[in-house]
Every structure is written in structure tokens, then in C-alpha cells.
DRENDO-1510 file (C-alpha; in Angstrom, 1 decimal, always signed):
<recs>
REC; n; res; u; v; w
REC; 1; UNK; +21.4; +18.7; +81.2 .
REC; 2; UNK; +17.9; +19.3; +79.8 .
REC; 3; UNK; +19.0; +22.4; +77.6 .
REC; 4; UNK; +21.5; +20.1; +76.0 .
REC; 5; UNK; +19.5; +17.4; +75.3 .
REC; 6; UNK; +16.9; +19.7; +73.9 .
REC; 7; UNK; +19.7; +21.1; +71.3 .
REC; 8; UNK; +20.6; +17.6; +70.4 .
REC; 9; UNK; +17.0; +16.7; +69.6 .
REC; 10; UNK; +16.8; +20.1; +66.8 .
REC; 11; UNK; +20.3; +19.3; +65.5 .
REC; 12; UNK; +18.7; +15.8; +65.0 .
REC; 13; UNK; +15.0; +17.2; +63.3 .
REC; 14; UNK; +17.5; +20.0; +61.2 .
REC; 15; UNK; +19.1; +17.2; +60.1 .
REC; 16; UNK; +16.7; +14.9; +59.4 .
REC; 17; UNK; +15.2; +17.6; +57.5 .
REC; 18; UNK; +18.0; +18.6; +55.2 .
REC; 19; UNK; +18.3; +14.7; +54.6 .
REC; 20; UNK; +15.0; +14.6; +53.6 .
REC; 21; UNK; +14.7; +17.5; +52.0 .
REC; 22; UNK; +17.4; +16.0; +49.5 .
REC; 23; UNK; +15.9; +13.3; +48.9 .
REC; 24; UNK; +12.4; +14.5; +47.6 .
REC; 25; UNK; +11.4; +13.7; +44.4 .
REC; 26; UNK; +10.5; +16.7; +42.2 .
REC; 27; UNK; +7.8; +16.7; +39.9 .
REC; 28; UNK; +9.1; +16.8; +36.2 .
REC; 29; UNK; +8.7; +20.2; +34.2 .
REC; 30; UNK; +6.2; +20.8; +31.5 .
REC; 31; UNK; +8.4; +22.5; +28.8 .
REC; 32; UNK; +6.4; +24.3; +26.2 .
REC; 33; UNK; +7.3; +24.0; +22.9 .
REC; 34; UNK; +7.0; +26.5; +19.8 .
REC; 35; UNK; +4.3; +24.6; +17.4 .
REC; 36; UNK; +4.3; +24.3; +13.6 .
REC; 37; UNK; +0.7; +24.8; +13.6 .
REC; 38; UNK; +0.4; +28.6; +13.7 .
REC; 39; UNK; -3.1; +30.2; +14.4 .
REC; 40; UNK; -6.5; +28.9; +13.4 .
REC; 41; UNK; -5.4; +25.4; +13.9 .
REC; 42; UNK; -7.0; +22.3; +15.1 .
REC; 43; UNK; -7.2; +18.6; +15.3 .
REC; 44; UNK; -3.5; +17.3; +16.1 .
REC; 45; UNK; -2.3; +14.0; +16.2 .
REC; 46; UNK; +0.9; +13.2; +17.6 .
REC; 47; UNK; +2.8; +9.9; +16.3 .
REC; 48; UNK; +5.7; +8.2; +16.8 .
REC; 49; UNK; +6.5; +6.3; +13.3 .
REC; 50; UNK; +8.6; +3.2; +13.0 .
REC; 51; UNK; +10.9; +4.9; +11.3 .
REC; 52; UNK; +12.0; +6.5; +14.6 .
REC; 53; UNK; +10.6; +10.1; +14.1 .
REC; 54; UNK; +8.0; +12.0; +15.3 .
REC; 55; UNK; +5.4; +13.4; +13.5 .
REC; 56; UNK; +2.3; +15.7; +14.0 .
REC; 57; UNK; -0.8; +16.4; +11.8 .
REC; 58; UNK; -3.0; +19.1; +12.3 .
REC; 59; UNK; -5.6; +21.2; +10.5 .
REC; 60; UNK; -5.8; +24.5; +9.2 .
REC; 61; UNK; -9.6; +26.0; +7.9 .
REC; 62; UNK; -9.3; +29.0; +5.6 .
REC; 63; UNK; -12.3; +30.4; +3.9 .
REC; 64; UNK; -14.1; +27.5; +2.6 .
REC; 65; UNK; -11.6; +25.1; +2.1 .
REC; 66; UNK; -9.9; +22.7; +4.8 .
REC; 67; UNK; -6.1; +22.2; +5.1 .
REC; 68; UNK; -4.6; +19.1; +6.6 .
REC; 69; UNK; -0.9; +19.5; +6.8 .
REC; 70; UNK; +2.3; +17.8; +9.1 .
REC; 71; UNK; +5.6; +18.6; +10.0 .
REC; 72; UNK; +8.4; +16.2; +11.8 .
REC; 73; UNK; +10.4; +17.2; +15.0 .
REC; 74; UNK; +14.1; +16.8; +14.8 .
REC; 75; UNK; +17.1; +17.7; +16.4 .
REC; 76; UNK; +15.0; +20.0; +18.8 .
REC; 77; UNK; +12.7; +22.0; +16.3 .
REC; 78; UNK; +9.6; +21.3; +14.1 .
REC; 79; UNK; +10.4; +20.7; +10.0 .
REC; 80; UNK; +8.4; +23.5; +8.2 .
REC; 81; UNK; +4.9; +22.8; +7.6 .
REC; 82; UNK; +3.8; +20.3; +4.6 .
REC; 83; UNK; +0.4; +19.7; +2.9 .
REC; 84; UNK; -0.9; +16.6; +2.7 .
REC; 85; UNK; -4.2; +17.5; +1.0 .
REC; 86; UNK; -7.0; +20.3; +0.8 .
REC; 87; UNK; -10.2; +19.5; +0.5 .
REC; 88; UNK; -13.7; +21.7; +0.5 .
REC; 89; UNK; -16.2; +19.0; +1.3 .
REC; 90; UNK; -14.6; +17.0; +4.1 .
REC; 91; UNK; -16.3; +16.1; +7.2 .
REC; 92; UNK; -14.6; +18.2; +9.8 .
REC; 93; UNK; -15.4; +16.8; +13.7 .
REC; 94; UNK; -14.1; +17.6; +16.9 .
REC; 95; UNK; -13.7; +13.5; +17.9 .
REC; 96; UNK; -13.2; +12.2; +14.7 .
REC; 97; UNK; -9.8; +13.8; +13.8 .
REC; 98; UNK; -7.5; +12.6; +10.7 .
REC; 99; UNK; -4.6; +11.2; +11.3 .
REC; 100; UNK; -1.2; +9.7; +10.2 .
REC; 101; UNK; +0.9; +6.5; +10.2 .
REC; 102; UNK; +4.4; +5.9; +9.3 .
REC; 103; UNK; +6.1; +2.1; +8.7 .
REC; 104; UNK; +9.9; +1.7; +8.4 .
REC; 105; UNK; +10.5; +2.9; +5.4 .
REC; 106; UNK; +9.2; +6.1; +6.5 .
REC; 107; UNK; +6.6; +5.7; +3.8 .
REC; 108; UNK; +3.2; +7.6; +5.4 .
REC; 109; UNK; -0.4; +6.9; +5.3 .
REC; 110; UNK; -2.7; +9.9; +6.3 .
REC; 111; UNK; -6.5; +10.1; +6.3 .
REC; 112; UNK; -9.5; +12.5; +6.2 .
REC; 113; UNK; -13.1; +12.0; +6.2 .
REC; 114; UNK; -15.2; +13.1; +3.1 .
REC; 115; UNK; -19.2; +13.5; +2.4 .
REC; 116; UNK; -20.1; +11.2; +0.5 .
REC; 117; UNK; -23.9; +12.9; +0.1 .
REC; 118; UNK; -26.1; +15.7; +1.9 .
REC; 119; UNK; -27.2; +13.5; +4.7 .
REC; 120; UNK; -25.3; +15.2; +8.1 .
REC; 121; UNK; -23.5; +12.1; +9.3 .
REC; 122; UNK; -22.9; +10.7; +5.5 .
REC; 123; UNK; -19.3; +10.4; +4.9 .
REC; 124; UNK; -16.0; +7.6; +3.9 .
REC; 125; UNK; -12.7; +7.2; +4.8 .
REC; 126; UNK; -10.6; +8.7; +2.7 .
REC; 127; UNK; -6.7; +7.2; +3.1 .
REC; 128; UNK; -3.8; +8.7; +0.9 .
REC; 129; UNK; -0.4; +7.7; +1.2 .
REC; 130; UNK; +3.0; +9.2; +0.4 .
REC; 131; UNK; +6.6; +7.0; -0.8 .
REC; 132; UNK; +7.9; +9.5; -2.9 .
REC; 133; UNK; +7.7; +12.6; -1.5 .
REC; 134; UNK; +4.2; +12.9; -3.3 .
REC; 135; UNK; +0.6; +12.2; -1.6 .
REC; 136; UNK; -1.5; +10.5; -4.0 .
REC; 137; UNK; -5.3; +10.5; -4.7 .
REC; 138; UNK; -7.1; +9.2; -1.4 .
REC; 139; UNK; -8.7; +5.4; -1.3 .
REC; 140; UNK; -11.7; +4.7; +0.4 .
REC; 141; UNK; -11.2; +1.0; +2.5 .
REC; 142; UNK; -14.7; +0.8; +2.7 .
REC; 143; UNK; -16.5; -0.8; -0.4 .
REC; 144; UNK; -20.1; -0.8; +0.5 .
REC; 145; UNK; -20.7; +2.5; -0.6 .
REC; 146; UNK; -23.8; +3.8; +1.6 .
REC; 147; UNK; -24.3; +7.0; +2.3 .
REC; 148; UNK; -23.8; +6.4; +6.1 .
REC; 149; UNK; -21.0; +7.3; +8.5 .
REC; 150; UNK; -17.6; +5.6; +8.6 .
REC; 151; UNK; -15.0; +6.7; +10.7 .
REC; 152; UNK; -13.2; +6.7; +14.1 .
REC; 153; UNK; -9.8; +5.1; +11.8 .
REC; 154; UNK; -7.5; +3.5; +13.5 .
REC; 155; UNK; -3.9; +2.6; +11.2 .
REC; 156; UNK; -0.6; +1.3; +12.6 .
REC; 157; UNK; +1.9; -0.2; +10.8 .
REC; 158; UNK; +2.7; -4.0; +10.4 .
REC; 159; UNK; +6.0; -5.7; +10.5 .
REC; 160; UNK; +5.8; -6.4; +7.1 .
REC; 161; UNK; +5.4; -2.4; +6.1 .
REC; 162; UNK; +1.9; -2.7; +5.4 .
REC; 163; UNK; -0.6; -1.5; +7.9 .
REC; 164; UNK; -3.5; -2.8; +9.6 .
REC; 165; UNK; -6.8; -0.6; +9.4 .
REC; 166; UNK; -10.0; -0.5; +11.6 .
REC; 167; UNK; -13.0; +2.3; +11.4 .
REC; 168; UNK; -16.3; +2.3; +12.8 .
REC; 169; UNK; -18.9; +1.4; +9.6 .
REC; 170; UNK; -22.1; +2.2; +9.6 .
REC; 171; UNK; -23.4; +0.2; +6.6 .
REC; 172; UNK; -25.6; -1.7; +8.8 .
REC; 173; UNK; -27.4; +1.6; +9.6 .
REC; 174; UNK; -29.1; +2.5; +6.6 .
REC; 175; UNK; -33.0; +2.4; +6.2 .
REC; 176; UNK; -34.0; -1.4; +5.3 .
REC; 177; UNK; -37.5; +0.5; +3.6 .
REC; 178; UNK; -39.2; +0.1; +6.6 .
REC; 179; UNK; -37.9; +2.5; +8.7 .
REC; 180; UNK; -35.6; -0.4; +10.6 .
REC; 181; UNK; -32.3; +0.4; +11.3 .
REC; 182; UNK; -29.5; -2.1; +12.1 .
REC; 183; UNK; -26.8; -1.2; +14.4 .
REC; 184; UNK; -22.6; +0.4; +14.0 .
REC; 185; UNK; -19.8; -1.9; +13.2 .
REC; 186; UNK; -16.3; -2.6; +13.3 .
REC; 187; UNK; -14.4; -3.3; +10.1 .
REC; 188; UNK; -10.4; -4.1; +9.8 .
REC; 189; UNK; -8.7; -4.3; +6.4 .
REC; 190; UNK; -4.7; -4.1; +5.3 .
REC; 191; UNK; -3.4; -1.9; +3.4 .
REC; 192; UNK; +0.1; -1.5; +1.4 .
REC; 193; UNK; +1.8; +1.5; +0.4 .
REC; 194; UNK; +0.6; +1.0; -3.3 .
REC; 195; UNK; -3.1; +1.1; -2.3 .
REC; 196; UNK; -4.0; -2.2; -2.2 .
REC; 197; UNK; -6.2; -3.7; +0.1 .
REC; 198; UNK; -6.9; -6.7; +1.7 .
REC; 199; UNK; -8.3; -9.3; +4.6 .
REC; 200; UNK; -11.3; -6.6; +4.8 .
REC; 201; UNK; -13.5; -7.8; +7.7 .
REC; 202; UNK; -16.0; -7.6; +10.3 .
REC; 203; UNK; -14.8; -7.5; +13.9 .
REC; 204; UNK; -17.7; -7.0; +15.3 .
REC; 205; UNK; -21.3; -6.4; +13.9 .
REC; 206; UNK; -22.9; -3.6; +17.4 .
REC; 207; UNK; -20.9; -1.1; +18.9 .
REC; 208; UNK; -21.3; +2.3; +20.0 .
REC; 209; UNK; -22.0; +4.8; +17.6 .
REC; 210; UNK; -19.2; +7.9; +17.4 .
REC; 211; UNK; -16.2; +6.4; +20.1 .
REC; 212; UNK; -12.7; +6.4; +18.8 .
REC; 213; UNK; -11.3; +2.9; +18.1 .
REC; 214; UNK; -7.6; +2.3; +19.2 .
REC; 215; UNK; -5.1; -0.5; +17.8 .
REC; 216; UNK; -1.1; -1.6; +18.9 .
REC; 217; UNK; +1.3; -4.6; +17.8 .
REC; 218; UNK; +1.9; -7.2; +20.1 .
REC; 219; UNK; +4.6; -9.5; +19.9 .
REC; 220; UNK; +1.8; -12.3; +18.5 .
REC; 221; UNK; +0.2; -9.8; +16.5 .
REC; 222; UNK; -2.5; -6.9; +16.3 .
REC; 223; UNK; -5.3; -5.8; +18.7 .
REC; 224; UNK; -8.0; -3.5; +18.5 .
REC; 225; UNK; -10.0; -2.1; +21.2 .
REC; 226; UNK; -13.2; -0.1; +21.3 .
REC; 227; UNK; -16.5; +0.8; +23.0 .
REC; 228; UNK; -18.9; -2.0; +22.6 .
REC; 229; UNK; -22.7; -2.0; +23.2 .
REC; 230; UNK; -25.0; -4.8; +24.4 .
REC; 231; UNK; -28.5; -5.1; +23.7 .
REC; 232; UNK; -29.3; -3.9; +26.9 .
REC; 233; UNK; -27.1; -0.4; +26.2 .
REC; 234; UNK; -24.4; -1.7; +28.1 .
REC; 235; UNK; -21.2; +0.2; +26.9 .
REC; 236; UNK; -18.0; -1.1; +27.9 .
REC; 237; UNK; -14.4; -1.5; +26.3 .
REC; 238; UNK; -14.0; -4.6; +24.4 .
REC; 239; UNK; -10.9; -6.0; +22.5 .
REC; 240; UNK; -10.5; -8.6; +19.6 .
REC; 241; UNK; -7.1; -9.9; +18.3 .
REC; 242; UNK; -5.4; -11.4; +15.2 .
REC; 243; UNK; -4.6; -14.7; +16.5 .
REC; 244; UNK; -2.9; -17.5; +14.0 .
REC; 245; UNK; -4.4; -15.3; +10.9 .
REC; 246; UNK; -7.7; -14.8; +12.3 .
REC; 247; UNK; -9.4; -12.8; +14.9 .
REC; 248; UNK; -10.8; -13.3; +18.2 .
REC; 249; UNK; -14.4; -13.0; +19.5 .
REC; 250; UNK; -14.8; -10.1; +20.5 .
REC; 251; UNK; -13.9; -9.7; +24.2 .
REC; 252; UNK; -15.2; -7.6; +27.5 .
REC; 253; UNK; -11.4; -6.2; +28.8 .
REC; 254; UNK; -13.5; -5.0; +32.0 .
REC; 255; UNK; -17.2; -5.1; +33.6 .
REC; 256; UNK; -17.8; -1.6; +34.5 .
REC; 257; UNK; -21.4; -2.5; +33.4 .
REC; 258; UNK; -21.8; +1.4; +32.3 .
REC; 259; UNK; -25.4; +1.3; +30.5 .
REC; 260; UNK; -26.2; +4.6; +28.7 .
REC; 261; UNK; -28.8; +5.3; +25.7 .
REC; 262; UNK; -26.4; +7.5; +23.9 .
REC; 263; UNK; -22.7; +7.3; +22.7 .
REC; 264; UNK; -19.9; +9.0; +25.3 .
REC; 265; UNK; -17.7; +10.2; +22.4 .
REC; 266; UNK; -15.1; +9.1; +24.4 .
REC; 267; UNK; -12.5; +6.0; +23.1 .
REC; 268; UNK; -10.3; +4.0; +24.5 .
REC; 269; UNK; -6.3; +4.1; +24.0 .
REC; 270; UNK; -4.1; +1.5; +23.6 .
REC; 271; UNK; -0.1; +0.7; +23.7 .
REC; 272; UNK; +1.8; -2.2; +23.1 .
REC; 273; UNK; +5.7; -3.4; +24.2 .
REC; 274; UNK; +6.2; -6.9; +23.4 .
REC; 275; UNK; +4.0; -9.1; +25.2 .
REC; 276; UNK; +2.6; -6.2; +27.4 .
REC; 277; UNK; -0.4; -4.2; +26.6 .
REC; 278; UNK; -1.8; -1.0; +27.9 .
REC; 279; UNK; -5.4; +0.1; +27.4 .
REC; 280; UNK; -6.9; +3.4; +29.6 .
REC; 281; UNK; -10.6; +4.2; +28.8 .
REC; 282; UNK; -13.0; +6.4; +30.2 .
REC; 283; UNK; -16.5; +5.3; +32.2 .
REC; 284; UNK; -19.2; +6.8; +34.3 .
REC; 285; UNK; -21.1; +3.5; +35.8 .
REC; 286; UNK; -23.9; +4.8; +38.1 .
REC; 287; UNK; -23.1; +8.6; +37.2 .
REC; 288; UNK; -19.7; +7.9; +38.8 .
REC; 289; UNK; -17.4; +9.6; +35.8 .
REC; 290; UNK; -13.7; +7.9; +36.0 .
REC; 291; UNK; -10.7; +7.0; +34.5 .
REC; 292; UNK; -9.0; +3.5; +34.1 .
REC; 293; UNK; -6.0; +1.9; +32.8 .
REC; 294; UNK; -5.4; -2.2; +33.3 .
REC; 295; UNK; -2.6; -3.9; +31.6 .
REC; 296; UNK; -1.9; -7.4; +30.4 .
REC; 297; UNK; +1.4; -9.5; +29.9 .
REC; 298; UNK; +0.2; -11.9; +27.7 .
REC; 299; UNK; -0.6; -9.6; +24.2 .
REC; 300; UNK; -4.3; -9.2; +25.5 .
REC; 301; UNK; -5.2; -12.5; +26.2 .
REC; 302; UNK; -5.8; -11.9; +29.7 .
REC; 303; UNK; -5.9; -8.7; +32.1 .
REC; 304; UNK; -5.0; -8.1; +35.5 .
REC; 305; UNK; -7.4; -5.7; +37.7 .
REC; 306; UNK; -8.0; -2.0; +36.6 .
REC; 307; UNK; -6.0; +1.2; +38.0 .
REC; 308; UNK; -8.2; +3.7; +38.4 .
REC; 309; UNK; -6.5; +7.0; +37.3 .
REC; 310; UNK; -9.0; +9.6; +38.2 .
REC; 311; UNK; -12.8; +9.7; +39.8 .
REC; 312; UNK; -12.7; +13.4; +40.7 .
REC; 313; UNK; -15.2; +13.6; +38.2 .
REC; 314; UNK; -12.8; +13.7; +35.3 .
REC; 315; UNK; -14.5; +14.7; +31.7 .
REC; 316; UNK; -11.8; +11.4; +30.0 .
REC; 317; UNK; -10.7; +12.0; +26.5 .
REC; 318; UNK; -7.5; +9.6; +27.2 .
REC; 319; UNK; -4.5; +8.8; +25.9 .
REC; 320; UNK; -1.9; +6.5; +26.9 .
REC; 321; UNK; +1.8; +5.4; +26.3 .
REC; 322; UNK; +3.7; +2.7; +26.9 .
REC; 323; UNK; +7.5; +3.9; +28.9 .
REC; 324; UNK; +8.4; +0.4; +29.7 .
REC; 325; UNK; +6.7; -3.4; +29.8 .
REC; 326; UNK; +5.4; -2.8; +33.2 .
REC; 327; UNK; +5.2; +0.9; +33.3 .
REC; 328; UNK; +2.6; +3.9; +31.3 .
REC; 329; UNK; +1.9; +7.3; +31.4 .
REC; 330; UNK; -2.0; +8.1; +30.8 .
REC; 331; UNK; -3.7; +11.8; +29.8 .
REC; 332; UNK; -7.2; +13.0; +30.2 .
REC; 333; UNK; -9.1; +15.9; +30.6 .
REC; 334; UNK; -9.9; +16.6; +33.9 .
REC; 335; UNK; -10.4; +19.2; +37.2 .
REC; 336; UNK; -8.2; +21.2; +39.1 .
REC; 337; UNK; -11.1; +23.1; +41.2 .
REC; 338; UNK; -13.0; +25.4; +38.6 .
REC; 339; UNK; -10.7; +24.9; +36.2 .
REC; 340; UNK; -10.5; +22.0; +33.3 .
REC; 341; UNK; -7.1; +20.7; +32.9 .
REC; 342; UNK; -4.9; +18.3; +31.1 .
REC; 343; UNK; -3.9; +15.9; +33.4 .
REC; 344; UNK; -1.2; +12.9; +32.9 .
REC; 345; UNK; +0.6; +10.5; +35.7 .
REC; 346; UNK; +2.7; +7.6; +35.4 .
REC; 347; UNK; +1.0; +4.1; +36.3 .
REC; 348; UNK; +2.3; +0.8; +37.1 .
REC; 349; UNK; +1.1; -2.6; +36.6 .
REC; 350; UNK; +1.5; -3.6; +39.9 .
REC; 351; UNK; -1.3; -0.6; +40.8 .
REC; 352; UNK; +0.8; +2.1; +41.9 .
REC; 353; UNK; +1.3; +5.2; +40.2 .
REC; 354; UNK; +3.1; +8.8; +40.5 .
REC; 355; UNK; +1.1; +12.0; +42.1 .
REC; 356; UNK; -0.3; +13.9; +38.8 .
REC; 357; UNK; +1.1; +16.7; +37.0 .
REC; 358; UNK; -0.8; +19.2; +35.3 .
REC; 359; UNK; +0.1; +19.7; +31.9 .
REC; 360; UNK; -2.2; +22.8; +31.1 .
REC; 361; UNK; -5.1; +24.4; +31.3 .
REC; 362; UNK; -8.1; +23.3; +28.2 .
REC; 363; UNK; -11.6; +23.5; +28.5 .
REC; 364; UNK; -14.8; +20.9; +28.5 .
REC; 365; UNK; -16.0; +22.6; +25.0 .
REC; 366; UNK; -16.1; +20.3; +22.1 .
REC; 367; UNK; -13.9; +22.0; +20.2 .
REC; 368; UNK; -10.8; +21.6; +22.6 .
REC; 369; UNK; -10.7; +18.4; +21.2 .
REC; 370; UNK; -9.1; +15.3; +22.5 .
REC; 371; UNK; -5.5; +15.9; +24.1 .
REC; 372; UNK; -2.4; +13.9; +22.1 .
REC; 373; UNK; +0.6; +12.0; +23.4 .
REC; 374; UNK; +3.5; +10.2; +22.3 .
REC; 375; UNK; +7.3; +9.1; +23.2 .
REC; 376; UNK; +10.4; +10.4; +21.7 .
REC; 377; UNK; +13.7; +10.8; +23.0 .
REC; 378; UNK; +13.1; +10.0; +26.6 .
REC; 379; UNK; +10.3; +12.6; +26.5 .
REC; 380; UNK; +6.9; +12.5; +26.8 .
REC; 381; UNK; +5.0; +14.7; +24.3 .
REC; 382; UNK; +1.7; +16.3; +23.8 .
REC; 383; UNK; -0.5; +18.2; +21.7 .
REC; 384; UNK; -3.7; +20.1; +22.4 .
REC; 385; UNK; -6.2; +22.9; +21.1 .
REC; 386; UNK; -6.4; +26.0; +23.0 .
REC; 387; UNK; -9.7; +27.7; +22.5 .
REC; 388; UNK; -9.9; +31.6; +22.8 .
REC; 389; UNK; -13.0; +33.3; +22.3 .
REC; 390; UNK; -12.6; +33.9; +18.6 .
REC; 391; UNK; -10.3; +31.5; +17.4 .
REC; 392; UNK; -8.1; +28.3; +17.9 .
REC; 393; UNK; -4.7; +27.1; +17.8 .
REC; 394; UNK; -2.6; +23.7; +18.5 .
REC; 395; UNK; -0.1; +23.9; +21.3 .
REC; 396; UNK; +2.6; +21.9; +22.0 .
REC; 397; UNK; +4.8; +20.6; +25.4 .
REC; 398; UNK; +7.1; +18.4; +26.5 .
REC; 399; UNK; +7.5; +16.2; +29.6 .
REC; 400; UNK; +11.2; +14.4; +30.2 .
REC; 401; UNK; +10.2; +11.0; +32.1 .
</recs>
């Protein structure tokens, strides 16, 4: 009697086991992808355009001169390379990277920074844009025309095929004659495909220095989000948005109450589907480094509370996409023991989220850049440099989500 009630009970773990067993959920597969970029190659962006395709930007450094070129994937493959423009004075950085934005039409904008004198951190804007197969001479959105930093661009496209613009402007910063100088900006303009600009504003007249600036579309409109500053040195993500033809105050989205003397280099990231917003952002309040996404349903008007992502001292550099209204996938550049990694998951509004998957392996130098993402074709993709102790070169993966 007891031997057969002892082979009853492991028939009954076996197969509770098996059933199990069928049922767990396997992490998805990093596919790596051939990329366009070849060797000695830096700086991508990844970007899905309105036209429905995606398109990367990278660049290339040969000699003296610098190369910024793209290329499209379709039906499986990267197009060919293309050159958008060469250039022998530009302002190459390792957080300030050009980038490119597509409306519609499939008519591009693409932008590089340029020196606009000797000073080190003296140089413009400099936007060109492409509707018949040809890139023209580059506009600078900025008309103040001081010899002081402008960048961190921001550039999405607007319903009506225009797009909306915001940089980080430093105008403000210049000696007054006295030695004083007067704190970063944020500036927003619109732009059409014939160069024409417009609406050119101030958003906000002190934020941090050298953060990348992030913008989506709502359903009511535009947002942009950044890294503010107080007067107190109190650096935390704020967001303004275009509301009835004007924009907002500028906004706190969360009180991590992070005060540092110096500027992170490290941005926020923001995604939009209809009425829901997505913004992930990187903080270290009381040495605590972390990683944060919240969400709002109401186009930014409100938030809910934060997710927190990652606090295993994680370096940030973030990205994030929207998969559905309530759903998003977040990168960063975090741990995996000795190692530095890029890390994604997939968080929900209501404050779950999925175990992490390691994308691959980067490193916490400068010049590995900031990581890329972007949605196409029920796949999640991403772009990175990988350093090697001579050279670099822009890699490319896939997730399926």
C-alpha cells in the first residue's frame, strides 16, 4: 500500500513537471543583424519614420574629414549606404549624436553640429533636409548667432508634415563683460521641408548643461522632456507641452530630488501612442544610481508613480518604446557582474514588468555611446558601438516582442 501510493505521488510531480515545463515562458532571442555601417563607425540613431520605414544614421571618420551617412531596412536587409553630408569642421561628441527624421511623405530632415568659432564647446545646429533625392545646404534654427553651444536636437515630425524642433541653447551663456554668465536653455521652433522656420521659442530659460532632450506626439499635441536644474542644483526630468497653440510651464514629471554640481550626460526618452505617454530617465538621488520609467494616459498632463527599471547600480543612457498604450520596452546600459551590458525589459503601466534580457555586451567608456531602439515589424530593434582597442564599429540586433 505505501509503495503504491509513493509511485502515485512521482507520476503526479513527473507530471506536474512536464505540465509546467510546457508552459514556461522563454525569453525572446537577440538576433544579430549584418549592419550597413562597416568599420570605423559610430554614433547611430535608429528611427522609425512616418512613412513606415526604418532608418539608421551613423558616422564614418576618415582622415580629417567626417562622414554622416544612412541606409533603410527593408524586406529583411539594409539599403546600401547613402551620404548625407561630409563635413571637416563639425563638432563630433559621444552624447550629442546627429540624427534623422522622416514625415509621411518620406521627405527627411537630418542634422550635424558645426563650430561655429575656436572656442571648445562653440558650435550650431546645422539641419538639412532631403525631398528630392538631394540633401541641400544645412540651416541653422538658432538665429542668435553666439559663439556658444547648441545642441542635444530633438525633431519629430508633425501631422501636418512639418516637424517640431527643440535643442539645448546656450546663448544665455556668453560673457555679459563682466565675467557673469547666465544659465542653458531650451528652445523649440518648426520647421517645413523647404527650410522655413517658425514659432521659434523659449521653453525654458535653466536647464542642465549637456543632457539629451527627447520629444513624441500626443493625440493633443507635442511634448518635450528634459533634465531641468533648480537654483539649488536640483536636476530632475521636467516636461512642457503645446497645449491650444502654446506651451505649458515647464513641469517636474517626478521628485527624485537628485542635486548634483555637474551635468549627468544622461537624457531622458520619450514615446507617445495616442493619449498615452512613456518617459524612462536616468537618476542617482543620494549616490543611489537608477533607472525609471512612469507613464501617463492623459498626453502628459498627469503621471502615475514611477517603475523603477534597474538600481543595481546601472550606468543609464536610456531609451524607450512604446509596444502598446499601456505597455514599453526600456534600454540602458547596465551590469551583469564585471561586465557592462545592454539591458532592455518590457514594462507595464500597471508596475509590472518582464525579467530582463541582455542584449549584449558594451562598455562604460564614452565612446560606446548611447544604445538605440526602435519598432518595426513586430520587432524590437537596436543599435550600438562596439569599442575594440583600436577601433569602432556600429552593431546591430533584433528582438521579436
Amino acid at each position: 500500500m505505501r509503495a503504491g501510493v509513493i509511485s502515485m505521488f512521482i507520476i503526479f510531480i513527473l507530471v506536474g513537471c512536464t505540465t509546467s515545463n510546457q508552459h514556461e515562458v522563454q525569453k525572446p532571442t537577440v538576433q544579430t543583424l549584418d549592419s550597413p555601417a562597416g568599420e570605423s563607425s559610430s554614433l547611430p540613431y535608429l528611427v522609425k519614420g512616418n512613412d513606415g520605414k526604418l532608418y539608421m544614421s551613423w558616422v564614418n571618420e576618415e582622415n580629417d574629414s567626417t562622414f554622416l551617412r544612412y541606409s533603410v531596412f527593408e524586406n529583411g536587409t539594409w539599403s546600401s549606404p547613402e551620404l548625407i553630408k561630409i563635413g571637416t569642421d563639425w563638432f563630433v561628441n559621444w552624447a550629442d549624436y546627429p540624427m534623422m527624421s522622416i514625415n509621411k511623405k518620406g521627405e527627411m530632415l537630418a542634422h550635424y553640429l558645426a563650430k561655429s568659432s575656436a572656442g571648445t564647446y562653440s558650435y550650431d545646429v546645422n539641419i538639412t533636409r532631403n525631398n528630392l533625392n538631394e540633401w541641400t545646404e544645412a540651416i541653422i534654427p538658432h538665429n542668435d548667432g553666439t559663439p556658444t553651444e547648441h545642441g542635444f536636437l530633438s525633431m519629430i515630425p508633425l501631422p501636418d508634415n512639418s516637424f517640431q524642433l527643440a535643442w539645448l541653447d546656450g546663448r544665455n551663456t556668453s560673457s555679459d563683460g563682466d565675467g557673469h554668465h547666465g544659465a542653458m536653455s531650451i528652445r523649440s521652433a518648426v520647421m517645413d521641408i523647404e527650410g522655413n522656420l517658425s514659432k521659434e521659442t523659449e521653453l525654458d530659460n535653466r536647464v542642465c548643461d549637456c543632457c539629451q532632450t527627447g520629444a513624441a506626439i500626443t493625440s493633443k499635441g507635442p511634448v518635450v522632456v528634459y533634465r531641468d536644474r533648480s537654483e539649488t542644483e536640483v536636476r530632475d526630468m521636467s516636461i512642457v507641452r503645446l497645449v491650444n497653440g502654446a506651451w505649458t510651464e515647464p513641469k517636474t514629471i517626478y521628485q527624485d530630488n537628485w542635486e548634483i554640481a555637474g551635468c549627468p550626460v544622461n537624457g531622458p526618452r520619450v514615446d507617445a501612442i495616442g493619449d498615452n505617454l512613456a518617459i524612462a530617465w536616468f537618476s542617482s538621488p543620494n549616490n543611489n544610481p537608477q533607472v525609471k520609467v512612469i507613464f501617463s494616459n492623459d498626453a502628459g498632463e498627469s503621471f502615475g508613480d514611477p517603475v523603477m527599471v534597474d538600481n543595481m547600480s546601472p550606468f543609464g543612457r536610456v531609451d524607450v518604446v512604446m509596444i502598446d498604450p499601456g505597455k514599453a520596452i526600456v534600454s540602458w546600459l547596465g551590469r551583469d557582474g564585471e561586465d557592462t551590458v545592454i539591458k532592455t525589459r518590457v514594462v507595464k503601466s500597471n508596475g509590472t514588468y518582464e525579467p530582463v534580457i541582455t542584449i549584449a555586451k558594451s562598455q562604460e567608456a564614452r565612446g560606446s555611446g548611447f544604445p538605440q531602439m526602435a519598432a518595426y515589424n513586430n520587432k524590437i530593434f537596436f543599435a550600438w558601438t562596439e569599442l575594440s582597442e583600436n577601433s569602432a564599429a556600429v552593431r546591430v540586433a533584433a528582438l521579436e516582442i
